[in-house]
N, C-alpha and C positions, 0 to 999 in steps of 0.2 A: 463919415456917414455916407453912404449909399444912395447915389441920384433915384430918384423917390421919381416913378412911373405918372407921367400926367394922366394919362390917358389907359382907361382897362375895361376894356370889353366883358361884360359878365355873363356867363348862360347857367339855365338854370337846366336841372335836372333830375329827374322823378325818379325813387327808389335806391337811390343812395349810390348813383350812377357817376357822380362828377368826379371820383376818381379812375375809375375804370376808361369815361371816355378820356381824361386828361393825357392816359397811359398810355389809348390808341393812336391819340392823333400824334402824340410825342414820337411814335416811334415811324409813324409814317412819313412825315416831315422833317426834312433837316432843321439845322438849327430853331431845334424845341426841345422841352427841355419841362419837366416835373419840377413842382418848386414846395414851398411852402404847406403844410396844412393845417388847418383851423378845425378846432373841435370847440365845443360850447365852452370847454375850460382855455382855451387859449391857444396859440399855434405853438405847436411842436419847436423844442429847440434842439440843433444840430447833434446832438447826443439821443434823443428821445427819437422812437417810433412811436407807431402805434399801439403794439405788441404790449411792448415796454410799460407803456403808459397804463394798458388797460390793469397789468398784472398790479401797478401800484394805485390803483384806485381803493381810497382807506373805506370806501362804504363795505368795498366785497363784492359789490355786485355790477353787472354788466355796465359797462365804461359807454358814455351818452356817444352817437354815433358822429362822424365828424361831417362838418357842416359846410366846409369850402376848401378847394383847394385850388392855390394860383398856378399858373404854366403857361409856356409860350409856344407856339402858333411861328414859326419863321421870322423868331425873333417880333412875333407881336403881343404883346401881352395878355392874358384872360385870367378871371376869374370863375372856375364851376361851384355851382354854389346847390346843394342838395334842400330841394324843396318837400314840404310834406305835401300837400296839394298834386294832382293831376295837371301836369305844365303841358303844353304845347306850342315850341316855337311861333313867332308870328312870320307869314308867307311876306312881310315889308322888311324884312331882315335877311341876308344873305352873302356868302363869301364867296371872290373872286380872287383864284390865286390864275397866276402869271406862271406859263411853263418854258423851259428850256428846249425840249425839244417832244415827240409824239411818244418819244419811251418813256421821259417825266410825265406826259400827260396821262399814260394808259396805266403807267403804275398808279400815281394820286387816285385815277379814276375807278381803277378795279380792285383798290383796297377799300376804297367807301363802299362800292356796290354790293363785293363780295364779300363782305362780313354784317350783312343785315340791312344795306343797302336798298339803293332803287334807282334804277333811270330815268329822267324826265327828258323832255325833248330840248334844244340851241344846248345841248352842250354843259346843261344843267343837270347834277343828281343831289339828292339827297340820304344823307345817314342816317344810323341806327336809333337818331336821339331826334331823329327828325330836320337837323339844321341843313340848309341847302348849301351847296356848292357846283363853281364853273370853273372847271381846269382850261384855260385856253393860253397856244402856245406864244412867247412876245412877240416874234416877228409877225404874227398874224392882227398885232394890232394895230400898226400900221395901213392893213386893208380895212378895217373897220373905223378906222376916224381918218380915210384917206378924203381931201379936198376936194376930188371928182366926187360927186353923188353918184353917178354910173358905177365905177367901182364899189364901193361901200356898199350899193344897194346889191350887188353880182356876190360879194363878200355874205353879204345877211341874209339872202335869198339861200345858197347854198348850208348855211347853218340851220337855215328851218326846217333844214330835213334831216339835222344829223339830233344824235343820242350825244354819243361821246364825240368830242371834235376829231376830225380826219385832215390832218394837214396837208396831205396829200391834194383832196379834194377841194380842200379850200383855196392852194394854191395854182391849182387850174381852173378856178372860179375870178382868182386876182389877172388872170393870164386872158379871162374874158370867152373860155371854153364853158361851153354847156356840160353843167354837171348835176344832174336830178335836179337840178332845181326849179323852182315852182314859180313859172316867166308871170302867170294870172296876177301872183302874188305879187311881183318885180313892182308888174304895171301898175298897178294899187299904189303901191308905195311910194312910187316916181311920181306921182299926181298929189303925194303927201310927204313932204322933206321932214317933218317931226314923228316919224315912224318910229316905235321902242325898238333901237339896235340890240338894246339889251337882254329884251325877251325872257324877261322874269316868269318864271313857271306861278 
């Protein structure tokens, strides 16, 4: 039997949307992957589509529309679960992937934007379904939970100005080079060591 997932993140989504985004993110994301789908009559077995199913439906008549489908996320699990109601994510919910280098960052970042997308400002956008996400590169986390506060603050200071993360600039930010960044802001924040580095839109 099959190690049975503790943990599954669910979204929901309006107009019969949660396989379509399941498909998006699957293909934008490595290791993610289309799993499972649930219809009111039960999930699909490895033989059965949808197709399939609708044609054997004994009423005759249009086959009930399917109602969840599971898939993973860089190997993290979810559930899309197709609501009747008008949903809108809540703004206290939000994903942080971890990039390899500024060409992982800009693809992540200009697949979400560029397909129905939006920019928000530190490095934050949001999709098509509304859900937020922050592409920021690893080594750059390092400057932002580094043990000097002069750093991390030079590090956080230079993110307030950006859209999409600029490695470049952030890394002449860690280097203690003035880089558009907003000193009025620094100063504020250096007079406040519990400042959100996070910077939730």
């Amino acid at each position: 039997m099959p190690e049975m997932e503790k943990l599954v993140t669910c979204l929901y989504f309006n107009n019969n949307e949660a396989r379509k985004a399941a498909d998006f993110y699957a293909a934008i994301f490595p290791d993610s992957h289309v799993g499972v789908h649930m219809f009111l009559r039960g999930p699909l077995t490895e033989e059965e589509d949808e197709e399939s199913v609708k044609e054997e439906d004994e009423d005759g008549g249009e086959y009930s529309e399917m109602k969840a489908v599971e898939f993973s996320i860089l190997n993290q699990p979810f559930l899309g679960v197709n609501v009747a109601q008008n949903f809108r994510p809540m703004n206290a919910v939000a994903f942080r992937v971890f990039t390899e280098s500024q060409e992982e960052t800009d693809r992540f970042w200009n697949a979400i934007v560029d397909n129905g997308g939006q920019e928000l400002n530190f490095g934050w956008c949001v999709d098509r379904w509304k859900f937020k996400w922050q592409f920021v590169p690893w080594k750059l986390k390092h400057g932002l939970t580094d043990l000097d506060p002069v750093v991390s603050r030079r590090v956080v200071a230079a993110m307030k100005r950006m859209k999409k993360i600029d490695v470049a600039k952030l890394e002449a930010a860690l280097r203690g080079e003035k880089v558009d960044a907003v000193y009025q802001w620094l100063n504020i924040t250096a007079a406040n060591p519990c400042f959100d580095w996070l910077a939730l839109p």
